[in-house]
C-alpha positions in Angstrom: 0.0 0.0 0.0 1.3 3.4 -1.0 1.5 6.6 1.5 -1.5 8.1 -0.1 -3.3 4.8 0.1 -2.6 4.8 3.3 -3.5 8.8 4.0 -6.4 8.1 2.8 -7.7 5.0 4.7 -6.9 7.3 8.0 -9.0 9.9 6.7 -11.8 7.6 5.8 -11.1 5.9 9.7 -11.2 9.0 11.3 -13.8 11.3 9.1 -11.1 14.4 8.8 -8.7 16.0 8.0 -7.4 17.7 10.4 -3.4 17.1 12.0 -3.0 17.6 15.4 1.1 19.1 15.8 2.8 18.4 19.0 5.3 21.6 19.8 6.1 21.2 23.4 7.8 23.8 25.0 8.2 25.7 28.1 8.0 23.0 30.1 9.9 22.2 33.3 11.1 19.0 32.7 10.7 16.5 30.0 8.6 14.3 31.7 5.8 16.8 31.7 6.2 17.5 28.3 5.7 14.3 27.7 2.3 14.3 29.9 1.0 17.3 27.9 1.7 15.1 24.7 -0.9 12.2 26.3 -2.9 14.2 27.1 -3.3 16.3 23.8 -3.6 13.0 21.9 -5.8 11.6 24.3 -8.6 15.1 24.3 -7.9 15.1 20.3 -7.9 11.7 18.9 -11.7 11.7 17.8 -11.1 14.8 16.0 -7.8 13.9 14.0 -6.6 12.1 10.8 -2.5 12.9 11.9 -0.2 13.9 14.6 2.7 15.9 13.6 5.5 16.5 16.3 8.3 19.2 15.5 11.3 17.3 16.1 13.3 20.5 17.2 10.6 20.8 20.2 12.0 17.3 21.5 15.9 17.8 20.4 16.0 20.9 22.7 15.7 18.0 25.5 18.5 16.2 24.1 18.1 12.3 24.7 15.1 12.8 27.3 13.1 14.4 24.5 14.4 11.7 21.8 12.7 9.1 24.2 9.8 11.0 24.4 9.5 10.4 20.5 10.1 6.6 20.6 7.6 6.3 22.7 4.9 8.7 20.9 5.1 6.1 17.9 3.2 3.0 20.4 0.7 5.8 21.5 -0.4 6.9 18.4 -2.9 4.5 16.7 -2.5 3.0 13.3 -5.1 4.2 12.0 -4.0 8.6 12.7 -0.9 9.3 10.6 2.6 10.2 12.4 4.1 12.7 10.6 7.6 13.8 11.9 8.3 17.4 11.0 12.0 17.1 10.5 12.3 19.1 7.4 15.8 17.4 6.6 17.8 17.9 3.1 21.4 17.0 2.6 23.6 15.2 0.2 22.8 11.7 -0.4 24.6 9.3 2.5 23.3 11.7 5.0 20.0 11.9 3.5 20.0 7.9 4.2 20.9 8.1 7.6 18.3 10.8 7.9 15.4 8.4 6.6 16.5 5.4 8.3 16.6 7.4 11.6 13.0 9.0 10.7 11.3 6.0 9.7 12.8 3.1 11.2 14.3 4.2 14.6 11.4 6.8 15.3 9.0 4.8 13.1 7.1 7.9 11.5 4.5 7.1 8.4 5.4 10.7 6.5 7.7 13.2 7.3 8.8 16.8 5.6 11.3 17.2 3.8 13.9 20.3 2.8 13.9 19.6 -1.2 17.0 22.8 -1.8 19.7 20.6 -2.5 18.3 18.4 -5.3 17.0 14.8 -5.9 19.9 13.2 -4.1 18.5 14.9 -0.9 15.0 13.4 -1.5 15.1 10.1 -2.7 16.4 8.4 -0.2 13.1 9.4 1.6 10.9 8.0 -1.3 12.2 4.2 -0.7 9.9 2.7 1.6 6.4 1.0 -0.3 4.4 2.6 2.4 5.8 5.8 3.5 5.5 9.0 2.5 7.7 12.5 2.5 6.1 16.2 2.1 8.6 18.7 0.3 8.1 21.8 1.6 7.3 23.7 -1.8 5.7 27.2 0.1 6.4 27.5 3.4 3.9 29.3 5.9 6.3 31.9 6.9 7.3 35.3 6.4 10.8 34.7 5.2 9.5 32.2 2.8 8.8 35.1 0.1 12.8 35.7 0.5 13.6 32.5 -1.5 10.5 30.0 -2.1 8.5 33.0 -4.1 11.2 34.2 -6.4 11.4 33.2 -10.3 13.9 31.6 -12.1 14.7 32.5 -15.6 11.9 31.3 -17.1 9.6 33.5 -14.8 8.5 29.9 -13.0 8.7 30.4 -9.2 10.9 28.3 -6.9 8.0 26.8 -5.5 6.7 25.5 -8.7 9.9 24.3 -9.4 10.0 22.1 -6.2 6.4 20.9 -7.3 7.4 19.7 -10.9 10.6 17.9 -9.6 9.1 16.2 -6.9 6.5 14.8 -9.0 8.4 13.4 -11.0 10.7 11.8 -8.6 8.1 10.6 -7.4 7.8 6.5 -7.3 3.7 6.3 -7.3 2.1 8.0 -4.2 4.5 9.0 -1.9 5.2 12.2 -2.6 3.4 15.1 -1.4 3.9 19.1 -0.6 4.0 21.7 2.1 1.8 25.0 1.2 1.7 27.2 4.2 -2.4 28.1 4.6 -1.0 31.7 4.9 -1.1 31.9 0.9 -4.0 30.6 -0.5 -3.1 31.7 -3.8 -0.3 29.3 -3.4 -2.0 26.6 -2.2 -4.4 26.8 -5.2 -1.0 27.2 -7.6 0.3 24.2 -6.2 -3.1 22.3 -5.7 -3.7 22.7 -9.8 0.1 21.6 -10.4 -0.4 18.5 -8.3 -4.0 17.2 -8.4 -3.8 13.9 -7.1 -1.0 15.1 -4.4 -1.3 15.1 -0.7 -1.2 18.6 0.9 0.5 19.6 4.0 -1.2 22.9 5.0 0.6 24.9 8.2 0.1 28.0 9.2 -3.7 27.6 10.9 -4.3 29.1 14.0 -1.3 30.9 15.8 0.2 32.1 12.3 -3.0 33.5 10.8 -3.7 31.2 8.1 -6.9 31.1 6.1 -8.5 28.0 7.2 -11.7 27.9 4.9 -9.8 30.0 1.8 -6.9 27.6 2.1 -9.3 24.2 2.7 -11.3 25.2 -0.4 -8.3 25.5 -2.5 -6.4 22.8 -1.8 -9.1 20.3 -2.0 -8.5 18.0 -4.6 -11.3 16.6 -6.7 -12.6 14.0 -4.6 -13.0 16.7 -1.6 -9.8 15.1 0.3 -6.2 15.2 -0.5 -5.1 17.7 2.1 -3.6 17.8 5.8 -4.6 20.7 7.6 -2.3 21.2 10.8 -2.6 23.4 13.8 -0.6 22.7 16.4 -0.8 26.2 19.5 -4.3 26.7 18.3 -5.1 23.3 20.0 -2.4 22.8 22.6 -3.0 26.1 23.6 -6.7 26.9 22.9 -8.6 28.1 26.4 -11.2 26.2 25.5 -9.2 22.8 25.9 -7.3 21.2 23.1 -10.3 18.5 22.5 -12.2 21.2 21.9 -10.4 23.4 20.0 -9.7 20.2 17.5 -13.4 19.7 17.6 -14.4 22.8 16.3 -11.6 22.9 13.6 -12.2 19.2 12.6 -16.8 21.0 12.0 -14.7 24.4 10.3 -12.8 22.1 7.7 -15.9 20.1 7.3 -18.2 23.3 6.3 -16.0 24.0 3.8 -15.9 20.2 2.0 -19.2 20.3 2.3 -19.8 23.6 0.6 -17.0 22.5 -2.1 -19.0 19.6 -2.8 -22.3 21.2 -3.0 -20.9 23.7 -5.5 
């Protein structure tokens, strides 16, 4: 079964597609990070297709918070999506080490990956029958305009770039993109580049993101095909992170509803 095969039987198990992220920090110890992890997968998981821990969250502990990721992998259901956000890119041996350490050390079904330094950086990444990797194409912040927005030659921007090569190094559904939900327009861009590719959409909640504009334009034709992520505006909602991923899991399902009608 590929990644998307797989991304999509979650999202049919679980009836959304919304990712839960998993930043802790500010905590006291490592041990009540950890807690607060539980305890956000435990309030969320009826909500939730994915859980998508930052890996630099956990590394700031050093080998407590390494742990803590181990163990996230048997707490996490088959049936949600772990998605490491590693964001790693580097020249092809390291690259290897990178996946094997991702996938079979810390176990993840998807992670993100930095495409910048080529298809040597990537592939590695794309080797595993069930597993998936998201290049970030158009990143949700700011400084992503400095780089990710500007045009080569040919007037095509870098992000399409990233889109076009990833498709076609792409072995049959397990590539997919990250389009911060703070550009819309990009999403769409990217959404009509890549029709049958998963979506990785950042930037919800804490960073301003459009939720419904960016839901409606990254839908792909069968109303799915996109991972909408929010992370503080769960963990650290006032309303209780089970809430909070309740009434995003109703928001993004007003707008595939309203897609569908139209």
């Amino acid at each position: 079964m590929t990644f998307v095969a797989r991304l999509d039987a979650c999202v049919e198990a679980s009836g959304s597609l919304l990712c839960c992220g998993l930043d802790p920090d500010g905590f006291s110890s490592a041990a009540e990070a950890e807690r607060r992890c539980l305890e956000i997968v435990d309030q969320t998981i009826g909500h939730v297709c994915a859980y998508k821990p930052n890996l630099a969250f956990f590394e700031q502990m050093g080998s407590a918070g390494y742990a803590i990721l181990e163990r996230l992998r048997s707490c996490i259901p088959r049936d949600r999506i772990l998605l490491l956000d590693a964001k790693r890119g580097d020249m092809g041996n390291t690259a290897e080490a990178y996946a094997r350490a991702l996938f079979d050390v810390l176990g993840a079904d998807c992670v993100t990956v930095n495409p910048l330094l080529g298809s040597d950086s990537v592939l590695p990444f794309l080797q595993r029958e069930d597993r998936g990797a998201l290049l970030v194409a158009r990143s949700s912040n700011p400084g992503a305009v400095d780089l990710l927005d500007a045009r080569l030659e040919s007037g095509m921007p870098v992000s399409a770039r990233i889109v076009e090569l990833g498709l076609s190094w792409d072995p049959g559904g397990a590539v997919g993109f990250v389009v911060g939900a703070t550009k819309p327009d990009a999403v769409a861009a990217i959404r009509a580049a890549a029709p049958d590719a998963p979506l990785l959409l950042p930037g919800v909640g804490a960073q301003g993101g459009a939720l419904e504009d960016s839901v409606s334009a990254g839908l792909d034709i069968r109303g799915r095909g996109i991972i909408v992520s929010v992370s503080r505006g769960i963990a650290a909602a006032p309303e209780g992170a089970g809430e909070a991923a309740r009434m995003f899991h109703e928001r993004i399902e007003e707008v595939r509803a309203a897609v569908a009608h139209v």
